[in-house]
C-alpha positions as CSV (number, residue, x, y, z in Angstrom):
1,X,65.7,54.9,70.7
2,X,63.9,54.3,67.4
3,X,61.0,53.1,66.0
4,X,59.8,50.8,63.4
5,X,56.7,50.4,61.3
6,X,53.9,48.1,62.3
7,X,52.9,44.8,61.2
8,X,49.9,44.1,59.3
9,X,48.4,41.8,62.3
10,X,49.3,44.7,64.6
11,X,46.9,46.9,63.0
12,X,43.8,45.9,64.3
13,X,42.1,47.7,67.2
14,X,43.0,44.8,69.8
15,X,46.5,44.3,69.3
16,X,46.9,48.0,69.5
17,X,44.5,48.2,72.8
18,X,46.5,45.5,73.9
19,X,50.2,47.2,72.9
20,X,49.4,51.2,74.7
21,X,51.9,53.1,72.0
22,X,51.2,56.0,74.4
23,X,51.5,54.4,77.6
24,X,54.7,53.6,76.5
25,X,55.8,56.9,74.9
26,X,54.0,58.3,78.7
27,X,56.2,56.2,80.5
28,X,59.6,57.3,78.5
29,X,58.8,60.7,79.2
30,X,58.4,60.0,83.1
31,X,61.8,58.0,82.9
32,X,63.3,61.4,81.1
33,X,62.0,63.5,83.6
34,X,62.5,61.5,86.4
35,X,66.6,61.4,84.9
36,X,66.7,65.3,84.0
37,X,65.7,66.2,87.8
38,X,68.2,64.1,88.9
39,X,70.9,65.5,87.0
40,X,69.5,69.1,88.0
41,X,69.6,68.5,91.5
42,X,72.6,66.8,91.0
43,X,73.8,70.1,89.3
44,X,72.1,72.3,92.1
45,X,74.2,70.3,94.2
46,X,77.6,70.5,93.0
47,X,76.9,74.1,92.2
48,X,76.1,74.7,96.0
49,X,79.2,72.9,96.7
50,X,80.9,75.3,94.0
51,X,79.8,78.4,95.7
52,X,80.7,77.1,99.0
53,X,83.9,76.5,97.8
54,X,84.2,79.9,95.8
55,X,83.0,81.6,98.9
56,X,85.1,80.0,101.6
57,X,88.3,79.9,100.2
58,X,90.5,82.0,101.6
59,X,91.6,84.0,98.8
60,X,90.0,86.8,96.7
61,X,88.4,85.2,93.4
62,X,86.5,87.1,91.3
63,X,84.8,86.6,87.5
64,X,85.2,89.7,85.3
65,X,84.1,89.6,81.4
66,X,86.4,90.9,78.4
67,X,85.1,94.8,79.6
68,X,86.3,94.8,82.9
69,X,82.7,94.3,83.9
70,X,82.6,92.2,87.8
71,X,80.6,89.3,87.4
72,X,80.7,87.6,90.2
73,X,83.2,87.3,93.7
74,X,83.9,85.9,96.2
75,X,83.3,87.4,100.2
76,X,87.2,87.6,100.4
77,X,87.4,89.7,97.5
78,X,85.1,92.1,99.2
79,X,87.2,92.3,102.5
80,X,90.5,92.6,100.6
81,X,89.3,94.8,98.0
82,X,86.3,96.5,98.1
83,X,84.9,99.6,99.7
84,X,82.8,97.7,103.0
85,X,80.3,100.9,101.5
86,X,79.5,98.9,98.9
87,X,77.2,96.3,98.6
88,X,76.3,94.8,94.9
89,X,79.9,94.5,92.7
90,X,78.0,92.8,89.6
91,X,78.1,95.4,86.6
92,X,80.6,97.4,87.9
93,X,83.9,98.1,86.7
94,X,87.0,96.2,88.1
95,X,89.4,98.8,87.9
96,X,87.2,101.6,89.7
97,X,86.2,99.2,92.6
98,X,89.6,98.0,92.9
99,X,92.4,100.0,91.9
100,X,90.3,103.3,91.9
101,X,91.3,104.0,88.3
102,X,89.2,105.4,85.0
103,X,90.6,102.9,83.3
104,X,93.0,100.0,82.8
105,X,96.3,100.7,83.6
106,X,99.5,99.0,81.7
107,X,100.2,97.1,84.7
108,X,97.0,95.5,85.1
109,X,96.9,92.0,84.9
110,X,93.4,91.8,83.3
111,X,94.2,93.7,80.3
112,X,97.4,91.4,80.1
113,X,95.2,88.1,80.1
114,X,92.4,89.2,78.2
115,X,95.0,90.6,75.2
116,X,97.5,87.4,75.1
117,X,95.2,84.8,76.2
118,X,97.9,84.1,79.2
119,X,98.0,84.4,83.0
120,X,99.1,87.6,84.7
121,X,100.5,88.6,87.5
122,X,101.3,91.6,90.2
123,X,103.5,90.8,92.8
124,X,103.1,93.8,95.0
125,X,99.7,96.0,95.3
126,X,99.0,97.9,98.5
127,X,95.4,98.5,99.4
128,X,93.9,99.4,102.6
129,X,97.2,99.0,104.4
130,X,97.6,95.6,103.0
131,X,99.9,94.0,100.5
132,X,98.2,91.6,97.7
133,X,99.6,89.9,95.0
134,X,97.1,89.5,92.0
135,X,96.8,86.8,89.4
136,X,94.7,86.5,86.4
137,X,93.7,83.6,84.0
138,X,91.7,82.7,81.3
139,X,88.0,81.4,82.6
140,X,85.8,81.2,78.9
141,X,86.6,81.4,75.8
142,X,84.6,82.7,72.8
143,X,84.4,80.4,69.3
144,X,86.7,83.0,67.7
145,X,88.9,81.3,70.5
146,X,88.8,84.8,72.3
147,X,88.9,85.7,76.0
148,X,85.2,85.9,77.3
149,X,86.0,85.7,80.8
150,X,88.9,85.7,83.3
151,X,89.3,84.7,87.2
152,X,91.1,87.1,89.0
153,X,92.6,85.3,92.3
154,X,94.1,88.1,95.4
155,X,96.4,86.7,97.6
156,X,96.9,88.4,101.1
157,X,100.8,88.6,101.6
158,X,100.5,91.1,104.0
159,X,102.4,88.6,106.6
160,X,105.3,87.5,103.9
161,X,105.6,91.3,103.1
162,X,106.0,92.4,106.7
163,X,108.4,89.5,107.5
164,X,110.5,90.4,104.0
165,X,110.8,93.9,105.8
166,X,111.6,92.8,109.5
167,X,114.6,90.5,107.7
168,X,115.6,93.2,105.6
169,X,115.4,95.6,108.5
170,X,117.5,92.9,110.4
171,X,120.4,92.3,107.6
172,X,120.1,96.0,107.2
173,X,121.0,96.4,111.3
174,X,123.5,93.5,110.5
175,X,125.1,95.0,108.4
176,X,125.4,98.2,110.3
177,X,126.8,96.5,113.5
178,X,129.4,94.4,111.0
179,X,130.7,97.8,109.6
180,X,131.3,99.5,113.0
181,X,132.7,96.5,114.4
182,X,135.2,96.4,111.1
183,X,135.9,100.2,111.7
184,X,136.6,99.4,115.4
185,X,138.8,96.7,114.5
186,X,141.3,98.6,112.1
187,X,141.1,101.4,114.7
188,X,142.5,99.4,117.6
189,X,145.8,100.3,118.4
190,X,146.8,96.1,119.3
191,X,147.1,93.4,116.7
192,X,144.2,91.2,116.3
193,X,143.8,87.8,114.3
194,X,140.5,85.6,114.9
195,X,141.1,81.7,114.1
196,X,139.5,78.8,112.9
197,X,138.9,75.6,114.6
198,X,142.4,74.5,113.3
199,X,144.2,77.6,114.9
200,X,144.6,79.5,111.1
201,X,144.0,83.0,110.8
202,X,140.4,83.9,109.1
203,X,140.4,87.4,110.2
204,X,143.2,89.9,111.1
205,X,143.1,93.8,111.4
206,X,146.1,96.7,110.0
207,X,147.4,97.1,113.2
208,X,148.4,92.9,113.2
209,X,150.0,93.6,110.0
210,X,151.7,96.4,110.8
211,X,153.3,94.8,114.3
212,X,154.2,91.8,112.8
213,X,155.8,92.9,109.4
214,X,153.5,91.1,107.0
215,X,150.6,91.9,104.8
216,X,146.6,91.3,105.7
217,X,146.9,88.5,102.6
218,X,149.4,87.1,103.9
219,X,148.2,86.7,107.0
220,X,145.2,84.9,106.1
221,X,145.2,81.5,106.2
222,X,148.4,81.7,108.5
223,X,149.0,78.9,111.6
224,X,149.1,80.6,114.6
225,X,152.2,78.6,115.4
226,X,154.3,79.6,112.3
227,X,153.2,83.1,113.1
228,X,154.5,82.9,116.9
229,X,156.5,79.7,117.7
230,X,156.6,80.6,121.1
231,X,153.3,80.2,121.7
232,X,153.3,76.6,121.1
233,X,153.6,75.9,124.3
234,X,150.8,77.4,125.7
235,X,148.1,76.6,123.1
236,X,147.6,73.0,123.3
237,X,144.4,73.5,125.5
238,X,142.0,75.4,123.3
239,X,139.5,76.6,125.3
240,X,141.9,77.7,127.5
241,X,142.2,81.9,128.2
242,X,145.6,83.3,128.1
243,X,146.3,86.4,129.7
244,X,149.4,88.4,129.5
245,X,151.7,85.9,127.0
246,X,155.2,87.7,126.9
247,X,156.4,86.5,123.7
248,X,159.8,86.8,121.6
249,X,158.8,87.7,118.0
250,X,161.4,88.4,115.0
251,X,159.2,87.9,112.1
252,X,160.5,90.3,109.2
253,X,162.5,92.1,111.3
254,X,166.0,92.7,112.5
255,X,165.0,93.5,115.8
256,X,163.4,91.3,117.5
257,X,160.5,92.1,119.4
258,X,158.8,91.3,122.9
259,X,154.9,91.1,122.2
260,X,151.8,90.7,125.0
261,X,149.5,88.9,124.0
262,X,146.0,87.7,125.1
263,X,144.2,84.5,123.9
264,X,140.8,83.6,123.9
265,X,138.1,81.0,122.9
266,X,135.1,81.5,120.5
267,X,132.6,79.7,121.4
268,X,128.7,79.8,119.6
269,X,125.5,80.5,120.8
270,X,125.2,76.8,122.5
271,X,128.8,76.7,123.4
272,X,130.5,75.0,120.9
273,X,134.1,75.7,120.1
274,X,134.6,78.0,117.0
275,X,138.0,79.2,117.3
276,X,140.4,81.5,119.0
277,X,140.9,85.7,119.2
278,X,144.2,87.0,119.8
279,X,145.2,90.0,120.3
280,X,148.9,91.1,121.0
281,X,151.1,94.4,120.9
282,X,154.1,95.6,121.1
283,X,155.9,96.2,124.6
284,X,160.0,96.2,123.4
285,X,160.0,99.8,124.1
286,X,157.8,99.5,127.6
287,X,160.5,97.0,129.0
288,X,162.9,98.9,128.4
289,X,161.8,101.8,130.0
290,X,160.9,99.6,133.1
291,X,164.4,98.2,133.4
292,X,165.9,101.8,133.2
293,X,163.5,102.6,135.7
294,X,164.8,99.5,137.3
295,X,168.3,100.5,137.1
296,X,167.4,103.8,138.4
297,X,165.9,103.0,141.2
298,X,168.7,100.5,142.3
299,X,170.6,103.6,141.7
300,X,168.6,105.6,143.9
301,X,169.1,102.6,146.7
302,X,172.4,102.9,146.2
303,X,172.9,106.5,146.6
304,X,170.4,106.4,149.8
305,X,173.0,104.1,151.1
306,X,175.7,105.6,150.2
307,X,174.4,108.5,151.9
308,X,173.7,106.9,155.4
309,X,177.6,105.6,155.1
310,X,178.7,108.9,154.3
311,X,177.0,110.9,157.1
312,X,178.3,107.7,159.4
313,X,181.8,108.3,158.4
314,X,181.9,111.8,158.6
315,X,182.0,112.3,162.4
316,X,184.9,110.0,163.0
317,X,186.7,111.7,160.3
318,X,185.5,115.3,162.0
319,X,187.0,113.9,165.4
320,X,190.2,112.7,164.0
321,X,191.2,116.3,161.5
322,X,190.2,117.9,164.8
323,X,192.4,115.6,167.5
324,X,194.9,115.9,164.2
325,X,194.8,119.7,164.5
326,X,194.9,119.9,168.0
327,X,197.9,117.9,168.6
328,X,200.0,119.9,165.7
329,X,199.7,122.8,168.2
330,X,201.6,121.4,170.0
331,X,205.4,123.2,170.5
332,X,207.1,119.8,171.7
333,X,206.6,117.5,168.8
334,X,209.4,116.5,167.0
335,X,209.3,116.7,163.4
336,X,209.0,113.0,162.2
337,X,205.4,113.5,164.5
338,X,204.4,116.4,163.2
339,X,204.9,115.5,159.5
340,X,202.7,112.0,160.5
341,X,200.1,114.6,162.2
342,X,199.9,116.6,158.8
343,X,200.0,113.4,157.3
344,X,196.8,113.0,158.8
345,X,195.4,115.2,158.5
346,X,195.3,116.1,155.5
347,X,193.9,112.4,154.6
348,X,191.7,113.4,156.7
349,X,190.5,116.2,154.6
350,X,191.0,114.3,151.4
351,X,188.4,111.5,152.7
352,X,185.5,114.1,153.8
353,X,185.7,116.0,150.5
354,X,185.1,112.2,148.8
355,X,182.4,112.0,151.3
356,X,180.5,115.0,150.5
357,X,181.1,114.2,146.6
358,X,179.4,111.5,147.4
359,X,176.5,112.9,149.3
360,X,176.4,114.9,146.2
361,X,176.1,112.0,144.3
362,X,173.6,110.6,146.2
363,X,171.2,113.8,146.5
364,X,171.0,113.4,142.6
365,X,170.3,109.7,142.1
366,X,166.8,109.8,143.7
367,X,164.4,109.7,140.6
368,X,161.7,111.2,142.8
369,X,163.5,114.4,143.1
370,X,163.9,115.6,139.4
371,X,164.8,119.4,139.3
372,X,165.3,120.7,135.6
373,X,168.0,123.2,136.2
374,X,170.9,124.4,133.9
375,X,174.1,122.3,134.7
376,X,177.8,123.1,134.3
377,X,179.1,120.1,132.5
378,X,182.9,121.2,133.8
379,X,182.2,121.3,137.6
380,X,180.0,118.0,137.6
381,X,183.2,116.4,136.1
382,X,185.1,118.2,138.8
383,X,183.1,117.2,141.5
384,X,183.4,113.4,140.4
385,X,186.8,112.8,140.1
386,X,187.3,113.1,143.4
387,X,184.6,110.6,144.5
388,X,186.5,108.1,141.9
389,X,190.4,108.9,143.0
390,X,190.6,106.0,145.3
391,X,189.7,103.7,142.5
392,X,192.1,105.4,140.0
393,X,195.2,105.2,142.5
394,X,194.4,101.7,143.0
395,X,194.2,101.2,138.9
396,X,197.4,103.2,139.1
397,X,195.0,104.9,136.5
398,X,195.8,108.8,135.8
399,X,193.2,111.3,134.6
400,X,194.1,114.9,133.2
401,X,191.8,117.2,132.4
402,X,191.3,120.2,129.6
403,X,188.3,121.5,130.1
404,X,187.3,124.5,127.6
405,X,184.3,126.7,128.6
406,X,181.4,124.8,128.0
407,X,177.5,126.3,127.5
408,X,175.2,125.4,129.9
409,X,172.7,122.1,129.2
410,X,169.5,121.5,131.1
411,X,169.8,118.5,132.8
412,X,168.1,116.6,135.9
C-alpha cells in the first residue's frame, strides 16, 4: 500500500493527534504478523503432513544432493536399505550405505539422473535377501538449470520376484513333464491321435503314421471318420468309452488291415468335453495266428476222435482176422469158402493197418504234444496213403510214387 503527502490543514498538531500515523502503521504491522504466523503454521502444518506422508509411505524415498550426499529418508529406506547399526544417514554417502561401493557405479541410477537431468531406473537389486527395484528423479534444480537434488524411491518386489520364479519354476516343470510325455508318445508301440471337439485329429504320434500309411502332416487336421469309416458307427455318442473296436482298415495299402482300437473322452478340469484319444494297432497278423491255432485245435479234436473210433474198431476187426484165420484151418472147406475166408481176411488186415495210420495221425495232431525230432519226409508219405486209399478207390483216383532219398527236416 502507499502513501501520499499531507495536506496543509493536516499539518497542525490536532489533525495529526487526531489522525495516529503510527497507530496506523502499529496496527499494519499486527495485521502482517498476525498473516505471516498464519501462513507459518499453515506451513508447519502441511510440512507435518509432508513428513507424515514421506514417512508412512510404504516405499523407500530418500533426498540425495548432486554428491551422492543423503539428505534426508524416509523409515522404509532404512529397513530396506540400511545397516539397522546405523542410526544418522544425513551426510553420508549413498552409495556406501546402500550398495556398499567406493563410488558410483555405471549402473547407478543416481549418477544417470544427476548427468541427463532424466529419471533412472534398476529393475533388479538384491539386498539383504530382498529384491528392490530403484528409481531416481530430478527433485531441485540449480539456476544453471542443473541437478541439485534427486529423490530416489525403492520399491520392495521381493513378492513379484519370488512369484516370477515359482511360475518360471512351474513352466520350467511344464515343460519337463510335456517333453517326457512327447518321448513317451513316439515311443509307444500303438497308434495314437488326440481330437478336437469336432472329432479332427490335433495330435498324432509315429507309430499312427506308420500303421496307417500316411504322414504326421497329413494326419493333422484329419476326420476321424475319413481316417476309419468303420468307426462311424460307433462314435455318435462322444463321451462314450470304446473298448476293443475291431476295425477293417485299407488306407494306403494293398492289404487290408484288421486294427483294435480304444476310444476315449477328454474331458477338463470341471468336466467339460474337450475331445477324444484313440489309440489303435495292428492285430492282422494276431488273428491269424489265432485262427491257425483255431484250426489246429479242431484238428487236434478231430484226431482225439478219430482215435477213440479207431481203438473202437480195432477189436471187432481183431475178432473177425482171428474167426477169419481160424476157420481157414479148416481141411473141409471147399475152395469158393476158403477164397471168401482169405477174402476176409485180408480186408481185414487192410482196414487195421488204416486204423493204426490213423492213430498215427491222431498222436501227431495234438498241439500240446510238440516233439522237435528229425522226420523222414518218404515214410510220412508212406504211412498216409494208406489212411487215404479208401477215398482214392472211391475217386477211382490212382497215386504212384517215386520217391528219391530225401535228407532229414526237423519237423513237429
Amino acid at each position: 500500500m502507499g502513501t501520499q503527502a499531507l495536506r496543509p490543514e493536516e499539518l497542525d498538531d490536532r489533525a495529526l493527534i487526531d489522525l495516529d500515523p503510527i497507530g496506523i502503521i502499529a496496527q499494519s504491522f499486527t495485521q502482517i504478523l498476525e498473516f505471516l504466523n498464519e501462513t507459518i503454521d499453515e506451513m508447519r502444518q502441511a510440512k507435518d503432513e509432508l513428513q507424515a506422508i514421506f514417512d508412512a509411505t510404504g516405499v523407500g524415498i530418500s533426498i540425495i544432493d548432486s554428491n551422492f550426499v543423503i539428505q534426508r529418508c524416509n523409515e522404509k529406506q532404512r529397513e530396506l536399505l540400511v545397516d539397522p547399526n546405523l542410526t544418522a544417514l544425513s551426510g553420508l554417502y549413498c552409495y556406501e550405505i546402500y550398495c556398499a561401493r567406493n563410488a558410483p557405479g555405471p549402473d547407478c541410477p543416481a549418477l544417470e539422473t544427476l548427468t541427463t537431468g532424466q529419471p533412472g531406473i534398476v529393475r533388479e537389486i538384491k539386498k539383504k535377501d530382498k529384491y528392490f527395484q530403484v528409481i531416481t528423479s530430478p527433485y531441485a534444480k540449480g539456476v544453471d538449470g542443473k541437478v541439485t537434488q534427486i529423490i530416489e524411491v525403492s520399491l520392495d518386489i521381493t513378492e513379484k520376484k519370488k512369484a516370477e520364479t515359482a511360475e518360471e519354476e512351474q513352466r520350467e516343470h511344464y515343460l519337463t513333464e510335456k517333453a517326457k510325455l512327447a518321448t513317451v508318445i513316439e515311443s509307444l508301440s500303438e497308434g495314437l491321435l488326440v481330437l478336437d471337439n469336432d472329432d479332427q485329429v490335433v495330435v498324432c504320434n509315429l507309430a499312427a503314421a506308420k500303421i496307417t500309411g500316411h504322414p504326421e502332416a497329413e494326419l493333422l487336421g484329419k476326420h476321424l471318420t475319413d481316417l476309419f469309416p468303420a468307426v462311424a458307427l460307433f462314435t455318435e455318442n462322444k463321451t462314450e468309452n470304446l473298448l476293443g473296436l475291431e476295425i477293417p482298415f485299407q488306407g494306403g495299402k494293398e492289404v487290408e488291415l484288421l486294427l483294435s482300437a480304444n476310444i476315449g473322452h477328454l474331458a477338463d478340469a470341471e468336466g467339460r468335453n474337450i475331445g477324444r484319444l484313440v489309440t489303435f494297432r495292428d492285430i492282422t497278423e494276431i488273428k491269424k495266428q489265432q485262427e491257425l491255432y483255431h484250426r489246429t485245435e479242431k484238428l487236434a479234436a478231430i484226431g482225439q476222435l478219430s482215435a477213440g473210433v479207431a481203438h473202437e474198431l480195432n477189436t471187432p476187426l481183431g475178432s473177425i482176422l482171428g474167426y477169419a484165420r481160424l476157420l481157414l484151418k479148416d481141411r473141409g472147406l471147399s475152395p469158393s469158402q476158403k477164397e471168401r475166408l482169405e477174402i476176409i481176411a485180408e480186408q481185414t488186415k487192410k482196414s487195421s493197418a488204416i486204423i493204426q495210420a490213423l492213430l498215427r495221425f491222431a498222436r501227431h495232431s495234438n498241439p500240446a504234444q510238440k516233439i522237435m525230432a528229425e522226420c523222414d519226409l518218404n515214410r510220412v508219405i508212406d504211412r498216409v496213403l494208406p489212411v487215404l486209399a479208401t477215398e482214392l478207390l472211391k475217386r477211382k483216383i490212382e497215386i504212384r510214387t517215386d520217391l528219391k532219398p530225401l535228407p532229414a527236416v526237423v519237423t513237429d
